[in-house]
C-alpha positions in Angstrom: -8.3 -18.1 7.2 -8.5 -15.8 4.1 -5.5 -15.6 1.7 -3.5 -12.4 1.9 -0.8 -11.4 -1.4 1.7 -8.9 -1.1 3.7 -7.9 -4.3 6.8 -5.9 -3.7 8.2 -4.3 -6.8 11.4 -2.8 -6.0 12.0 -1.6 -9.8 8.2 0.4 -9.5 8.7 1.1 -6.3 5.6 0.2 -4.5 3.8 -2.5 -2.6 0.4 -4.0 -3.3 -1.4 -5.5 -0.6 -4.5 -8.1 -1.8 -7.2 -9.6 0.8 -9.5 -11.0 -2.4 -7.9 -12.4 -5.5 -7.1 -9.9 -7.9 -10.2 -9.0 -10.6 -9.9 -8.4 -14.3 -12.6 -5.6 -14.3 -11.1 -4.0 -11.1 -11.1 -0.2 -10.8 -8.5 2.4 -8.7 -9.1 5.5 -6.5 -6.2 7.3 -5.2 -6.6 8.2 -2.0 -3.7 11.0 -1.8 -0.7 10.6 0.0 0.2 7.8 -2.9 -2.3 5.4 -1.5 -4.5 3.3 -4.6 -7.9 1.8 -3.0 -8.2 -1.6 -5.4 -12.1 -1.9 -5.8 -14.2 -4.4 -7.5 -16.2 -2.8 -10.2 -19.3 -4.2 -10.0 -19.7 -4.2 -5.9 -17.1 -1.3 -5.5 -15.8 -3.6 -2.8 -12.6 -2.6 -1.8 -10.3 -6.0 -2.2 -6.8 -4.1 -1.8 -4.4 -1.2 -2.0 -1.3 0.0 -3.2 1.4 2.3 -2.0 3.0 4.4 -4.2 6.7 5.2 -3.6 7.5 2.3 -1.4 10.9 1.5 -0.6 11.5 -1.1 2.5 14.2 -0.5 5.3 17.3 -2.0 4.5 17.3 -4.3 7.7 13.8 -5.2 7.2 13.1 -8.5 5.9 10.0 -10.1 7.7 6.8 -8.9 7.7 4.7 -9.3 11.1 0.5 -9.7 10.4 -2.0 -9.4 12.8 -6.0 -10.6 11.9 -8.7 -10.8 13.8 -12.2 -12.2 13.0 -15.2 -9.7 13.3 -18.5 -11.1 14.5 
């Protein structure tokens, strides 16, 4: 099963979502709508995103994820 990290950072405001580990030569594209595709440089692989101006709804506290394996 693949590893998934989300960072929430309340102070900044948004939440990063990673499905590959995080690269020290990765680039970002913003998408609009303060979406950031996370890409690997070399492959321009996209390995994550971030959303911009993120706060979470006060009575939220657990996150419900859904994968599925594509053939």
């Amino acid at each position: 099963m693949a590893h998934i990290r989300v960072i929430h950072d309340p102070v900044g405001e948004t939440l990063t979502v990673y499905w590959e580990e995080p690269r020290t030569d990765q680039v970002c594209e913003e998408t609009g709508e303060g979406v950031i595709l996370i890409k690997d440089r070399s492959t321009q692989n996209v390995i994550g995103f971030e959303k911009l101006y993120y706060r979470p709804v006060e009575r939220a506290r657990a996150i419900t994820l859904e994968t599925a394996e594509v053939a």
